[in-house]
N, C-alpha and C positions, 0 to 999 in steps of 0.2 A: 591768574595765568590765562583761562579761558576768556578774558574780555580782549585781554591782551592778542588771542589768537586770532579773534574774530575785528579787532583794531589794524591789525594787518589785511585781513583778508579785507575791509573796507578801505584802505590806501588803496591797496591795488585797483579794486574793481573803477575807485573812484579817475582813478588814470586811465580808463578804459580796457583794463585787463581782466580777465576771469579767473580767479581765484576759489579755492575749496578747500576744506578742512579734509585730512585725507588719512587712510592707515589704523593704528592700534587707537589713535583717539578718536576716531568715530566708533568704532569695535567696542572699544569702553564705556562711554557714552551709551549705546544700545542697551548692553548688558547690565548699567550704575552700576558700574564700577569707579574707583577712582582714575583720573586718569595722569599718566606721569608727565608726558607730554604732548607737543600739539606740532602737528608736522602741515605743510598746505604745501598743495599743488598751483599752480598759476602758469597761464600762458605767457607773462615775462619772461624775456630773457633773464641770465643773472646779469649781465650787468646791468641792466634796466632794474631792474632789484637792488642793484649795488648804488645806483645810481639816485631810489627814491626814497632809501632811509637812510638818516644821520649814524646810526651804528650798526655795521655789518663786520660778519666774518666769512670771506670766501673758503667756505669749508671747504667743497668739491664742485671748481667751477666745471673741471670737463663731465664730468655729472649733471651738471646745470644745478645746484646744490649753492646757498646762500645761506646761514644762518646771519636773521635778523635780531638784534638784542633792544628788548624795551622793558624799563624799569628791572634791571635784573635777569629777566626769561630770556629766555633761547628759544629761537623757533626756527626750524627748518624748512627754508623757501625752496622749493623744486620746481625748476621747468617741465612741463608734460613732457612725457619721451617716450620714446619705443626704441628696442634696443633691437641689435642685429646679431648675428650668431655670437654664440656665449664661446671663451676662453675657458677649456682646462674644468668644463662642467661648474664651472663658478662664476666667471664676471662676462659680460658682455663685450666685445669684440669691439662696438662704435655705440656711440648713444646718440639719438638723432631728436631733437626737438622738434617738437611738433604742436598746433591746436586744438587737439581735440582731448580733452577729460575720458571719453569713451577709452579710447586708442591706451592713454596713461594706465586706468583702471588696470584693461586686459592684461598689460604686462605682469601682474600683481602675482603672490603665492597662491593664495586662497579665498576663497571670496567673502568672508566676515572680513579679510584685509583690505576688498576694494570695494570700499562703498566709501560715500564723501558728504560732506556735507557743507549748503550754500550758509552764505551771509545769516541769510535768515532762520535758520536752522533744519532747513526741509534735506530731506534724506533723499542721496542720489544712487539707485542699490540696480545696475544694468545686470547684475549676474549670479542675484540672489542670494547677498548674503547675509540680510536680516530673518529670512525664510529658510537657512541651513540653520541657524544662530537659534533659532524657533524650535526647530526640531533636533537639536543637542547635534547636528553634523558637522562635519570639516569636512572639508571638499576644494579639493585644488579648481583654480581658475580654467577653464575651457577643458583643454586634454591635459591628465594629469604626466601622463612618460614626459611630452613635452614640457609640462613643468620642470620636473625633477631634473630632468637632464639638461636643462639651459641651467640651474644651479640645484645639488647635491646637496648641500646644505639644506635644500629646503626637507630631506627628508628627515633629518635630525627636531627639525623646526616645526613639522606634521604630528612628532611623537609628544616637545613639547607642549606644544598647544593644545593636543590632544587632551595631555592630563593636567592641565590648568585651566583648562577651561569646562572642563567633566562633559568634553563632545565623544561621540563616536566616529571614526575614522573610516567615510565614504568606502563603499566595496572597492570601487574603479580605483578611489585614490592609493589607499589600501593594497590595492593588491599591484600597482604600477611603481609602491613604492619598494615591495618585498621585490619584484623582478629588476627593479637596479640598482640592489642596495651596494652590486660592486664598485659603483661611482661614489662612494665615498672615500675609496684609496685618493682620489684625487683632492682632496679636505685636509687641510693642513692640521694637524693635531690640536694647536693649538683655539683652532674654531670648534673644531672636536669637544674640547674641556669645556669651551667658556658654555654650549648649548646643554652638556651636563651637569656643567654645575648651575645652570637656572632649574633644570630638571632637578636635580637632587633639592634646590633649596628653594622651590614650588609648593603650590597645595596639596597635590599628590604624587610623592614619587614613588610610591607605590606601583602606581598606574604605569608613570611612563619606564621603570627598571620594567614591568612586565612587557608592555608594549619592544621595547626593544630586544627583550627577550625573545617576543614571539615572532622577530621580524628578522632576526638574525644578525640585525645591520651591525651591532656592534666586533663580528668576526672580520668586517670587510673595511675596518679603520687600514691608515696609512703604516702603521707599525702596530705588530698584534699587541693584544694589552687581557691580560688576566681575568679583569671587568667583563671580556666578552664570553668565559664560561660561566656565566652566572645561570642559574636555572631554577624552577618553580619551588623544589624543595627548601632554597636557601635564600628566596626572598627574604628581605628584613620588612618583617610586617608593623613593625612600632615604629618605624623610621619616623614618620611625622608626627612623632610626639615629642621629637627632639626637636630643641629650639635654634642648637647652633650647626651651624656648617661642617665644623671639626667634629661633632659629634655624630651629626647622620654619615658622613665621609667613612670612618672609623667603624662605623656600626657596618654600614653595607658590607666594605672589605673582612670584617670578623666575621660576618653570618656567611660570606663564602670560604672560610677556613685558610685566609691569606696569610702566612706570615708576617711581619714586619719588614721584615728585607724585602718580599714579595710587595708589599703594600707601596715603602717606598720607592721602586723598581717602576712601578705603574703610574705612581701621582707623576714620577719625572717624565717618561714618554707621553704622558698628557699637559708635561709644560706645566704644572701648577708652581707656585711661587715656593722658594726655598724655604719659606720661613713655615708654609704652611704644610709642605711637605713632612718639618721636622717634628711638627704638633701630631700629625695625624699619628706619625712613627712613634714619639715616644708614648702616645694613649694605643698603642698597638701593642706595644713591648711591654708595657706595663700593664695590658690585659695576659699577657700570658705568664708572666714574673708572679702573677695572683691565682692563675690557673694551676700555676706550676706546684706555687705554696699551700692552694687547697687541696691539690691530691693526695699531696703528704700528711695532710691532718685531717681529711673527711670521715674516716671513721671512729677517732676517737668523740668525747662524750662531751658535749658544750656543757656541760654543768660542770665540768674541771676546771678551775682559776686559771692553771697552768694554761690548760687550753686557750682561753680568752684573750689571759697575755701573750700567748704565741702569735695568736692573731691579728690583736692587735698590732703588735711588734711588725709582724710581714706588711698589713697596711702601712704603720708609717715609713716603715722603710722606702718601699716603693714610690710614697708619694717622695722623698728626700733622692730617692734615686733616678725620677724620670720628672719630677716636678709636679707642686699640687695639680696646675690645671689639667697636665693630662689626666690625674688620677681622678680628679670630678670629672673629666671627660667621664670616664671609663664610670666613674657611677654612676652618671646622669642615662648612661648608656645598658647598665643592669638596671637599672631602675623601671624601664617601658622595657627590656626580654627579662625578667626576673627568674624564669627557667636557668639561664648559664648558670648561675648562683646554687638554685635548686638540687642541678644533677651532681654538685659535690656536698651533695646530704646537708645535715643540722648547720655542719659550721659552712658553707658558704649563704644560706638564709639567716644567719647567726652575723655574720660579718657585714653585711648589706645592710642588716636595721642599724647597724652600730657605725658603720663608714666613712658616714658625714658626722660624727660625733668627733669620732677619731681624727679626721682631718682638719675640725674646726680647734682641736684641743692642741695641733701642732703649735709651737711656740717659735719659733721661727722653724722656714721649708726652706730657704735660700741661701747660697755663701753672700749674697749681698746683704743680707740682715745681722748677721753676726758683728759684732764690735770688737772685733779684729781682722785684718787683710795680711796680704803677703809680706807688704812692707814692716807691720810692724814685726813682723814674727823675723826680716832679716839682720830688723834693731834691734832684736833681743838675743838672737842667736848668732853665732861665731862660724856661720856656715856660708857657701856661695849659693846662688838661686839655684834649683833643681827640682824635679820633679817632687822631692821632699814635701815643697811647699802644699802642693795640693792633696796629695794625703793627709796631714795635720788640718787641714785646714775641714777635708771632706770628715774626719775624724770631729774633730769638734765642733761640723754642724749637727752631726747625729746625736750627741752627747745634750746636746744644747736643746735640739727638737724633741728627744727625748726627755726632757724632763732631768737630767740626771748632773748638769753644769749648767750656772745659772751667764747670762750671757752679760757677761761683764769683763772688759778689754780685759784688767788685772788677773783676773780667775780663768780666761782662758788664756793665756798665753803663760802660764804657771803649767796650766795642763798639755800645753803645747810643749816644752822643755820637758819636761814630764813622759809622754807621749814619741817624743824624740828619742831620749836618752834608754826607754823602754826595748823600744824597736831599733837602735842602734842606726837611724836612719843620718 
């Protein structure tokens, strides 16, 4: 991919233009890090761009924005520009091409952002951002107010960067960004999510929940959101020991005492997708379905059989009632705070070593696993569709996961009629 970028920037230059490696892949490069992609600046017009490679895509021509595609790779061709008063504290008002790399650079967020690099690999850094990058700093480009307030966003993007790259956060920058954190109302929500969820599924979200904490910015979103009383007490200190999104998501929202309804309430005004919405909620509801069941048994004696099968029994249930993955959610989630476990005495330390035993023991968790559905149970029975169905049906996955009917069409649909004729359903 990196031959391929500097393949490009050799077309260009070779036509008489000036072209540069530019952004997070020279940033990368400095630091060895991997790099995802390769962005370049060029004094070409796009259509001159459009015009000197056999496969393009006009991504953003009034941008001056060309991606070039060679061998597979995507690279992003931009015109140099400088932009003219910003829109709504976010996009620039006119974009005006220009020849100068300098001019390009200054428009830039930060300055480990505007450095560049030629053909030959020599590093082009007007405004010191391998010498902030040296000293663990971020530091916005020139004046930092004027940063922020030509785009808002970049303050979300100061705290990111912050805690992924383990810099410290310039005083000037720092303190220009706490004085206008109220231009974030003007941040559509949904740009909102997407800088917290790299935040959250980062190197250290540690860092940036606190940084946000201590800036306050998350008060002055476009619609309040629950997320913004988060406070030092209720940090999730294990957060990055979790490996999945749904899990540190669930964890955050638990260690500030969110309900479920509460949890779900927040992922929608931040626009998260429906599907993951409903992941996060049922590993929410089924941390407390577990809360709820160890209160009632934390004092009795884990050396009682009874006891153990009771226990038992609450895990699989739970997992039959909100689905295994939320319920390994929700372990994988005691597993790095093992405390929540602790403070309902013997039997929640009792249930946690036994949990994943439990849940690996399930024999089927799903009404799709069972071998029987609605249909056969309407060829067997003399009744019209109704809600019937799904009671028998939720009825004989429990039976089945528990151990207690062996999951076989004949045997459960005997226990179905059975079942039915019981309950007069």
């Amino acid at each position: 991919m990196e031959q391929g970028a500097y393949a490009v920037l050799t077309k260009l230059q070779e036509q008489g233009y000036e072209a540069y490696l530019v952004g997070g892949c020279v940033r990368d490069k400095q630091l060895l890090r991997p790099v995802k992609d390769y962005d370049i600046a060029t004094s070409a017009k796009p259509e001159q761009v459009l015009d000197l490679f056999e496969r393009t895509i006009p991504t953003g021509l009034q941008h001056g924005t060309v991606t070039v595609v060679l061998e597979a790779h995507h690279y992003e061709v931009t015109t140099f520009r400088k932009e003219a008063a910003y829109e709504q504290f976010r996009r620039p008002a006119e974009v005006q091409f220009i020849d100068s790399l300098h001019e390009d650079l200054q428009r830039r967020d930060f300055t480990m952002n505007a450095m560049a690099l030629d053909q030959f690999g020599n590093l082009i850094d007007p405004f010191g951002g391998l010498s902030d990058l040296e000293h663990g700093l971020l530091r916005c480009v020139g004046n930092a107010s004027e940063r922020f307030t030509e785009d808002a966003l970049r303050m979300l993007r100061c705290i990111r960067f912050s805690a992924e790259y383990g810099l410290e956060v310039e005083a000037a920058t720092w303190n220009a960004l706490c004085e206008h954190s109220l231009l974030l109302k003007h941040i559509a929500m949904e740009r909102v999510r997407m800088e917290l969820e790299r935040m959250i599924a980062g190197a250290d979200p540690v860092k940036a929940l606190g940084l946000l904490v201590s800036s306050g910015i998350l008060r002055e979103t476009k619609q309040a959101l629950k997320l913004a009383q988060l406070d030092p007490e209720h940090m999730p200190a294990a957060i990055h020991l979790l490996l999945e999104s749904d899990a540190r998501w669930t964890y955050l929202f638990l260690s500030m005492d969110l309900n479920a309804a509460e949890i779900e309430a927040d992922m929608r005004v931040l626009t998260f997708s429906v599907h993951q919405i409903k992941r996060v909620y049922k590993a929410a509801a089924a941390f407390y379905m577990l809360r709820e069941g160890l209160l009632l048994n934390q004092h009795e004696c884990v050396q009682d059989p009874a006891l153990e099968k009771k226990l038992e029994l609450l895990w699989k249930l739970g997992a039959l009632t909100y689905g295994k993955a939320a319920w390994l959610t929700i372990y994988d989630i005691l597993a790095v705070e093992p405390r929540w476990m602790e403070s309902h005495g013997e039997a929640g330390s009792f249930m946690l070593r036994r949990g994943k035993e439990w849940l690996d023991a399930l024999i089927v968790d799903s009404l799709k696993q069972l071998q029987v559905g609605g249909k056969e149970l309407l060829g067997h029975m003399n009744k019209p569709p109704g809600p019937w169905i799904t009671e028998v049906l939720n009825h004989l996955l429990q039976e089945t996961a528990l151990g207690r009917l062996p999951n076989e069409t004949g045997l459960l649909i005997a226990e179905a009629v059975q079942f039915v004729k019981h309950h007069n359903l």
